[in-house]
N, CA, C and O atoms as CSV, one atom per row, in Angstrom:
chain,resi,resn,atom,element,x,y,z
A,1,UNK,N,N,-5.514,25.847,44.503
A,1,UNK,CA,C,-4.417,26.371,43.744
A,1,UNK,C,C,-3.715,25.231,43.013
A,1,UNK,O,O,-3.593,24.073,43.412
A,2,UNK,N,N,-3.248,25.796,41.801
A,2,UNK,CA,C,-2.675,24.239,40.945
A,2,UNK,C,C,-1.256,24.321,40.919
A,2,UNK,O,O,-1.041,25.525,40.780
A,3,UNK,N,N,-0.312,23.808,40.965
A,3,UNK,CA,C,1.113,23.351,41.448
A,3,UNK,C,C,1.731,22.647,39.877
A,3,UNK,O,O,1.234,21.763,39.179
A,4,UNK,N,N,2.681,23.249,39.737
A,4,UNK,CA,C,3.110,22.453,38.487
A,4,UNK,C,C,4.367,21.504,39.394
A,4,UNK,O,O,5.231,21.727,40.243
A,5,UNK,N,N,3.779,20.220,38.523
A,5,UNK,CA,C,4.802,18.894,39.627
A,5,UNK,C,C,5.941,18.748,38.609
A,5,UNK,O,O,7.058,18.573,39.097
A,6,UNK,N,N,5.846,18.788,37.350
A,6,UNK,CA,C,6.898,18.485,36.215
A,6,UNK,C,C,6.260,18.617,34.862
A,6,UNK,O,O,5.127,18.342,34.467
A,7,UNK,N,N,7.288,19.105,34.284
A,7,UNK,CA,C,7.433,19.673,32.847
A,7,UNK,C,C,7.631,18.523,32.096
A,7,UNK,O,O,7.554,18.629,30.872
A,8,UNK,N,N,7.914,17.254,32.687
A,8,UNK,CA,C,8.714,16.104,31.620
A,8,UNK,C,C,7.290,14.765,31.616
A,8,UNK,O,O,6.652,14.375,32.594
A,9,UNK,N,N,7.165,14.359,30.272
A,9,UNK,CA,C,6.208,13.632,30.162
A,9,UNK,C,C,6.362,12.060,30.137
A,9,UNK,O,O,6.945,11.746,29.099
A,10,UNK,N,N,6.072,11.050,30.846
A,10,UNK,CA,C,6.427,9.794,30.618
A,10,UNK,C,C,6.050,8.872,29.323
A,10,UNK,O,O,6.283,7.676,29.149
A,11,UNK,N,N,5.604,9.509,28.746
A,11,UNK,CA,C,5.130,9.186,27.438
A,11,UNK,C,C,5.321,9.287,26.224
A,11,UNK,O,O,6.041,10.286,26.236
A,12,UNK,N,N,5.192,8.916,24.801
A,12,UNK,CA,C,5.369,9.659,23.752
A,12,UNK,C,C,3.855,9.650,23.250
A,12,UNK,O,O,3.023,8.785,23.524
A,13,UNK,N,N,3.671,10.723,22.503
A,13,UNK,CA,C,2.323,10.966,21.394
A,13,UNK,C,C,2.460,10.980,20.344
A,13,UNK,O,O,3.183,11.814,19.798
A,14,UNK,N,N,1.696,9.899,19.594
A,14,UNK,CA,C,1.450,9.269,18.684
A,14,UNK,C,C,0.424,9.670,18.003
A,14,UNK,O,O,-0.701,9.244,18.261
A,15,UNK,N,N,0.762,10.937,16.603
A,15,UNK,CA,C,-0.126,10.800,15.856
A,15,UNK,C,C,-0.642,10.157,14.531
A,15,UNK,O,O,0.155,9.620,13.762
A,16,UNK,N,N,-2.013,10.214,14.261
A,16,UNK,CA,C,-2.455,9.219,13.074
A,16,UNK,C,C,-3.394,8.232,13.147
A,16,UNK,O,O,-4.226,8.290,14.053
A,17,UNK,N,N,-3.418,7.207,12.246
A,17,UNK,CA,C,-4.304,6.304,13.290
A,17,UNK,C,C,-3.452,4.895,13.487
A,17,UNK,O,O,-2.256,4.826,13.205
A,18,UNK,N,N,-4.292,3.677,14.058
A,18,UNK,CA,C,-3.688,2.975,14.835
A,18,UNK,C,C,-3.275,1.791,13.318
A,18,UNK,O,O,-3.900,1.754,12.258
A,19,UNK,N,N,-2.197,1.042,13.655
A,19,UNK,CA,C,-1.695,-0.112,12.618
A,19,UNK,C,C,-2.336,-1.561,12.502
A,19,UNK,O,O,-2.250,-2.363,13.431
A,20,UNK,N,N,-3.018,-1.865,11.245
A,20,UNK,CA,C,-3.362,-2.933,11.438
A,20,UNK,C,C,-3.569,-3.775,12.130
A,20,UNK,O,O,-2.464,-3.685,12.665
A,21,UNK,N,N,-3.997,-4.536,12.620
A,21,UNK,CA,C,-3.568,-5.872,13.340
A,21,UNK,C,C,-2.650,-6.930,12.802
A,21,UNK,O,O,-2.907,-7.283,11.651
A,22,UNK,N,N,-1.662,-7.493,13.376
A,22,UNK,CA,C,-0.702,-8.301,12.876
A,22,UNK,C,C,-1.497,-9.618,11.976
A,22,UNK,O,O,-0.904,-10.044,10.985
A,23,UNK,N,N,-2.991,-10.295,12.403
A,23,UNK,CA,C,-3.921,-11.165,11.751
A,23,UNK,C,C,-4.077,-10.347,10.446
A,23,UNK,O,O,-3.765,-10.923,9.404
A,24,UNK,N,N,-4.402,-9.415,10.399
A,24,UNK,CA,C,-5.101,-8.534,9.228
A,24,UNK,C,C,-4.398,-9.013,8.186
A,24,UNK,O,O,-4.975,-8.854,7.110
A,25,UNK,N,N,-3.178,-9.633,8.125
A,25,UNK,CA,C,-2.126,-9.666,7.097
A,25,UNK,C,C,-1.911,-11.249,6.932
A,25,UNK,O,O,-0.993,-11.857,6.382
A,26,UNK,N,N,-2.816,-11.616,7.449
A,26,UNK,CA,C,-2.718,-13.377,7.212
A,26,UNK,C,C,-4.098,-13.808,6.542
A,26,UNK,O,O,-4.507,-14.967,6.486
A,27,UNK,N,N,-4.804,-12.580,5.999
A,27,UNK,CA,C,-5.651,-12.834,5.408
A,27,UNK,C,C,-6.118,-13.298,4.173
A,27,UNK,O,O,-6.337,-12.300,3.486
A,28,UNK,N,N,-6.400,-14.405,3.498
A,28,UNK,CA,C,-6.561,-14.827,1.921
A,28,UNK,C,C,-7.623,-14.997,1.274
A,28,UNK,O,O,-8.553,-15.620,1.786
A,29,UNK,N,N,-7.707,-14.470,-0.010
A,29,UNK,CA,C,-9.071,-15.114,-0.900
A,29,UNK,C,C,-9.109,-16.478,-0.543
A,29,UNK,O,O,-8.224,-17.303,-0.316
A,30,UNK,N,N,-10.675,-16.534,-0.547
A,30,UNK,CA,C,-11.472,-17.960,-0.280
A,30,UNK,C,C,-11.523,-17.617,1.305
A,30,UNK,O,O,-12.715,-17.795,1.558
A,31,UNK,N,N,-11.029,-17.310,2.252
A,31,UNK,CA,C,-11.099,-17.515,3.393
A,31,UNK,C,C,-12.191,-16.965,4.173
A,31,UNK,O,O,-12.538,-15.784,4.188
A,32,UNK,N,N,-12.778,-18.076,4.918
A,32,UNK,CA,C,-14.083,-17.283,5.937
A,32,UNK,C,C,-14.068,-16.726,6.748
A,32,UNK,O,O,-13.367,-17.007,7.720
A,33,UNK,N,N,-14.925,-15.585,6.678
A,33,UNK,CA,C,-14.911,-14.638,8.118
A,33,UNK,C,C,-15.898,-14.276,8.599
A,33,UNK,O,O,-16.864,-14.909,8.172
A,34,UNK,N,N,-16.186,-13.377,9.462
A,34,UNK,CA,C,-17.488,-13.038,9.749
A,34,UNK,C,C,-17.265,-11.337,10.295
A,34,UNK,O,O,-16.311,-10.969,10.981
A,35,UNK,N,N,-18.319,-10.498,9.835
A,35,UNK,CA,C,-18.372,-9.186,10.171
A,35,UNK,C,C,-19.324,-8.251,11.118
A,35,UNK,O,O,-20.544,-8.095,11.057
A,36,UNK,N,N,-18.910,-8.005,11.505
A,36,UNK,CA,C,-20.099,-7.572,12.992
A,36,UNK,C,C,-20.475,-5.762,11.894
A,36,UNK,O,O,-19.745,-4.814,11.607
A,37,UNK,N,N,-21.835,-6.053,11.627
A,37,UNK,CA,C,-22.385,-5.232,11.049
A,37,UNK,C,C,-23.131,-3.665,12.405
A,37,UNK,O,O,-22.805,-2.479,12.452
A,38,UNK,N,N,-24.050,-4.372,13.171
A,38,UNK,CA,C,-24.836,-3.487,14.452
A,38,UNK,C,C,-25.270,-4.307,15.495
A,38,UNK,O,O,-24.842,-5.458,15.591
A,39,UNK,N,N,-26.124,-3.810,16.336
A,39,UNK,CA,C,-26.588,-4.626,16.919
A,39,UNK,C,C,-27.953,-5.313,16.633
A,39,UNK,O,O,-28.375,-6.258,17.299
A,40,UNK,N,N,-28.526,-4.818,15.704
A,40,UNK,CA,C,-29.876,-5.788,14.773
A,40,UNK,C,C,-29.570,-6.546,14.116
A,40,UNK,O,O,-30.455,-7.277,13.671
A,41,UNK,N,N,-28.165,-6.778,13.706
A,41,UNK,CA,C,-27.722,-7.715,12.382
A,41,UNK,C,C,-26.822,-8.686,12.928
A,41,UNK,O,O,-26.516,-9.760,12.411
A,42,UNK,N,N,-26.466,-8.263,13.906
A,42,UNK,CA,C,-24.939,-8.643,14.227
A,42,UNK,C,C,-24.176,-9.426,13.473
A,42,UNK,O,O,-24.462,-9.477,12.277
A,43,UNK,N,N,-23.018,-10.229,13.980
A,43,UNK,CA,C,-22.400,-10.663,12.976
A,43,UNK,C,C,-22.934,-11.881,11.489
A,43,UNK,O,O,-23.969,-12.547,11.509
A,44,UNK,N,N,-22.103,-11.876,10.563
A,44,UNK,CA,C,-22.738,-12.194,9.475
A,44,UNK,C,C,-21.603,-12.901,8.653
A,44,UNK,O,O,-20.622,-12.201,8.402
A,45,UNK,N,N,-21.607,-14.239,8.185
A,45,UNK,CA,C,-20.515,-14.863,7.962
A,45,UNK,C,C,-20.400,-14.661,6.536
A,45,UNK,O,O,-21.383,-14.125,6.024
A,46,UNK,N,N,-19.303,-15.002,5.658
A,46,UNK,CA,C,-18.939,-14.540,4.211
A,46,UNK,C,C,-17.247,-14.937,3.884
A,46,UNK,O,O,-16.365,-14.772,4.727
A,47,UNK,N,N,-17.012,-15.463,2.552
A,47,UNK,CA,C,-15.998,-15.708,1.997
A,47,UNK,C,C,-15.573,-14.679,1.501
A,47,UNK,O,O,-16.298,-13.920,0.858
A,48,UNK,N,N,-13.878,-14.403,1.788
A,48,UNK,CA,C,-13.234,-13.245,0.834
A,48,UNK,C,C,-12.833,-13.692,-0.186
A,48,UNK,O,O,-12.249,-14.722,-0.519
A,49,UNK,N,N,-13.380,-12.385,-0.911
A,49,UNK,CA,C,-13.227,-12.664,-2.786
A,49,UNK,C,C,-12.144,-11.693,-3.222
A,49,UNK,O,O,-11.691,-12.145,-4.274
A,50,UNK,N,N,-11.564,-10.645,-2.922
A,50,UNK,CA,C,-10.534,-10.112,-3.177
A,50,UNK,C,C,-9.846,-9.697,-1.817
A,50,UNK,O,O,-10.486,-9.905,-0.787
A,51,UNK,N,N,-8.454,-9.063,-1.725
A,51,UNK,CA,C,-7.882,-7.952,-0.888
A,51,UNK,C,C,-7.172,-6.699,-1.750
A,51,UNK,O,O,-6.759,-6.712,-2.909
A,52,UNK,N,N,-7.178,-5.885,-1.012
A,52,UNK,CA,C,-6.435,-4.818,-1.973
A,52,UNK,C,C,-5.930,-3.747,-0.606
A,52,UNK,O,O,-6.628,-3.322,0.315
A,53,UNK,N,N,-4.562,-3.535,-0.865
A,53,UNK,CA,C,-4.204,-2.776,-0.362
A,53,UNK,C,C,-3.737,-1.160,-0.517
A,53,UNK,O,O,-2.993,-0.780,-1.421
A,54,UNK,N,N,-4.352,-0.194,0.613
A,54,UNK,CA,C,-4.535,0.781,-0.209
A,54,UNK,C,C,-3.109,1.398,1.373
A,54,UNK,O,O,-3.445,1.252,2.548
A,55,UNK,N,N,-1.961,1.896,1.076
A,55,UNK,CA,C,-2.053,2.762,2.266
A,55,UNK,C,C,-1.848,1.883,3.741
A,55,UNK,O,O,-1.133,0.881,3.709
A,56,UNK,N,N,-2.463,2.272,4.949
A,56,UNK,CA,C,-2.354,1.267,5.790
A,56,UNK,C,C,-3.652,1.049,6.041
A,56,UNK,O,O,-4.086,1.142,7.190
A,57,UNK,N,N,-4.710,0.618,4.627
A,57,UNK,CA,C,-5.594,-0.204,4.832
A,57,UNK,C,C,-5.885,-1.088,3.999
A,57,UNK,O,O,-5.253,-1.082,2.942
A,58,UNK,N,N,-6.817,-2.009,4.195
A,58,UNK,CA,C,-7.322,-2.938,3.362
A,58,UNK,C,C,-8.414,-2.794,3.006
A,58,UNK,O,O,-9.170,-2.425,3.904
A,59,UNK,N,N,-8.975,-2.964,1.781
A,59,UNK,CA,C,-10.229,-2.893,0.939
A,59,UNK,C,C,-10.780,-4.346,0.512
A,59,UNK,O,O,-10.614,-4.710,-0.652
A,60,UNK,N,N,-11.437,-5.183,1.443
A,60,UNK,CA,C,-11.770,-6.255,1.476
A,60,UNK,C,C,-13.287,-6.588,0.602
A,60,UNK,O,O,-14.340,-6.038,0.924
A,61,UNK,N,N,-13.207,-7.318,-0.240
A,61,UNK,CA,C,-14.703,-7.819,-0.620
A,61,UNK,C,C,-15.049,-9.504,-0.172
A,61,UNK,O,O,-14.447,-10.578,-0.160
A,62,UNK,N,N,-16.285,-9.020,0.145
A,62,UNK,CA,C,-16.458,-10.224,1.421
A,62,UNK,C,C,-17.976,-10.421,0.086
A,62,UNK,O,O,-18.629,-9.475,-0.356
A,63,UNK,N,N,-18.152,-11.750,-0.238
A,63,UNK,CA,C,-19.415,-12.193,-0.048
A,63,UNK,C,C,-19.820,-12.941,0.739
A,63,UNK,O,O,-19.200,-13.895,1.209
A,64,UNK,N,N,-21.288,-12.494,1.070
A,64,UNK,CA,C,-21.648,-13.193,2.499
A,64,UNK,C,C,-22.337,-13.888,2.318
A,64,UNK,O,O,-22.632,-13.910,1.123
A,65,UNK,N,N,-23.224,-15.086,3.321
A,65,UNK,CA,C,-23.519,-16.108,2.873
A,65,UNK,C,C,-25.300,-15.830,2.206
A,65,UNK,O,O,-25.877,-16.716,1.576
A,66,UNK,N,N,-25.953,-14.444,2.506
A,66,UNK,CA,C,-27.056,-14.590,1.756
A,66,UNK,C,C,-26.522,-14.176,0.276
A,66,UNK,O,O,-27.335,-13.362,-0.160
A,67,UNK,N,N,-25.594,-14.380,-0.579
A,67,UNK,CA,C,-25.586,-13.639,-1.742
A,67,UNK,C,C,-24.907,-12.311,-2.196
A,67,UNK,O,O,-24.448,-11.971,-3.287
A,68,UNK,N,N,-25.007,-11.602,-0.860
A,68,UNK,CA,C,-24.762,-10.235,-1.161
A,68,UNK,C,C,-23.156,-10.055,-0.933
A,68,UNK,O,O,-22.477,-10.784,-0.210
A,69,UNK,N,N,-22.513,-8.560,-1.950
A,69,UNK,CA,C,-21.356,-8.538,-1.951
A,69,UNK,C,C,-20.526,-7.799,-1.321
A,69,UNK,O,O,-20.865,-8.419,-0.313
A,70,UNK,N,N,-19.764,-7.074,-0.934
A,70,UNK,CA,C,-19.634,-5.994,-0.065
A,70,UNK,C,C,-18.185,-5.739,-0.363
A,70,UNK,O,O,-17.389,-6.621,-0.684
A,71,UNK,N,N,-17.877,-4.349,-0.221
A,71,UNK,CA,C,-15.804,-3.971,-0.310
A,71,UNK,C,C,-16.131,-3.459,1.257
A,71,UNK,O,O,-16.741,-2.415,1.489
A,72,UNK,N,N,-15.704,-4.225,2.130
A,72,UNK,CA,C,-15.355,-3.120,3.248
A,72,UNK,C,C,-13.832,-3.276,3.778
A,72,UNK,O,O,-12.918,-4.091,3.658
A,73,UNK,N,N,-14.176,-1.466,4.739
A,73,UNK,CA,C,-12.703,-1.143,4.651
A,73,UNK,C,C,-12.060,-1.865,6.297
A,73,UNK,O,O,-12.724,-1.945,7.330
A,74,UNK,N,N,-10.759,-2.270,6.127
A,74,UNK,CA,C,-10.214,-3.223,7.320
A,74,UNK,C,C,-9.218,-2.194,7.454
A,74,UNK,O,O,-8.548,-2.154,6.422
A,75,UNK,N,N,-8.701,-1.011,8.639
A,75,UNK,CA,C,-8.088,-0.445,9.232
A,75,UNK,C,C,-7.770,-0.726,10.942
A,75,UNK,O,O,-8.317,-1.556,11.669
A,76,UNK,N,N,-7.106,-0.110,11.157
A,76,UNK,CA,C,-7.071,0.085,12.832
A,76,UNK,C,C,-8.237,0.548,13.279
A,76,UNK,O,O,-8.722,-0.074,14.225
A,77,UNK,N,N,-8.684,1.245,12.964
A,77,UNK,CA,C,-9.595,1.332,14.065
A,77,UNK,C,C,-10.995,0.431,13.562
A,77,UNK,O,O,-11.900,0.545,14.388
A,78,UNK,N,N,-11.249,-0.192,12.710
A,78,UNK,CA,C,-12.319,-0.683,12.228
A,78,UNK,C,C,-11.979,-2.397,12.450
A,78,UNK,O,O,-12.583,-3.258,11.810
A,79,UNK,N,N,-10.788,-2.745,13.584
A,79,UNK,CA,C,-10.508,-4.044,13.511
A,79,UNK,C,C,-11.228,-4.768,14.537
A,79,UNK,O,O,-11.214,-5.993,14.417
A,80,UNK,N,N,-11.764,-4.348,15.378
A,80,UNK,CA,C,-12.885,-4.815,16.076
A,80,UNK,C,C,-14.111,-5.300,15.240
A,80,UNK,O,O,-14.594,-6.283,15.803
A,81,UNK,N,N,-14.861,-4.938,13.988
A,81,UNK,CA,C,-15.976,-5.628,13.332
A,81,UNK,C,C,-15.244,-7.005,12.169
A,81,UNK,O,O,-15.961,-7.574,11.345
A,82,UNK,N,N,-14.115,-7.249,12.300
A,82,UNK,CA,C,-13.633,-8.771,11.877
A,82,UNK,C,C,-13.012,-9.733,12.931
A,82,UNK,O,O,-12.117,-9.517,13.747
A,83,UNK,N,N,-13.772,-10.906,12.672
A,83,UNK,CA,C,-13.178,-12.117,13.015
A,83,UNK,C,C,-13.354,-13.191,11.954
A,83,UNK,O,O,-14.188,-13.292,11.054
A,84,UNK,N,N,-12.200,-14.068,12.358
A,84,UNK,CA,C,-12.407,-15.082,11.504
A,84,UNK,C,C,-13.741,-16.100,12.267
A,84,UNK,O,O,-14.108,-16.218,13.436
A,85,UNK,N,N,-14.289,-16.831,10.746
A,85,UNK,CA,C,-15.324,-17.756,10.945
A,85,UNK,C,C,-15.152,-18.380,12.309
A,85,UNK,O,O,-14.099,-18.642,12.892
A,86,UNK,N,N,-16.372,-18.561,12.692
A,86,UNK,CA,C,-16.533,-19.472,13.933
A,86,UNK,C,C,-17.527,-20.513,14.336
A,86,UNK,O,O,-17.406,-21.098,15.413
């Protein structure tokens, strides 16, 4: 049998998604980083060539070091596939 213990929640709920990372915003053209693509590629190092802010995200173009160019998107929940160079 189920028992109601309390009506009152210790919590608040938070909808949306999650806020940047406080680094995300110390980010500059020219600066190296590296992007964790999968696990066949894994990470992959590259200079940022623009930022653009859209909203509470960032629209980053990274060229990486074979040549190739890329806009990817830097949000909360996508802040786990950046780190800076290492």
């Amino acid at each position: 049998m189920l028992e109601l213990i309390s009506t009152k929640f210790d919590f608040d709920f938070e909808v949306g998604y999650p806020p940047l990372p406080r680094w995300a915003l110390t980010l500059k053209k020219g600066m190296r980083i590296e992007y964790y693509w999968n696990e066949e590629w894994d990470w992959s190092g590259g200079t940022i060539q623009d930022i653009l802010k859209i909203m509470d995200e960032l629209v980053v173009t990274v060229e990486f070091d074979d040549g190739s160019l890329y806009r990817l998107p830097l949000n909360g929940e996508e802040k786990l596939r950046w780190r800076p160079s290492q």
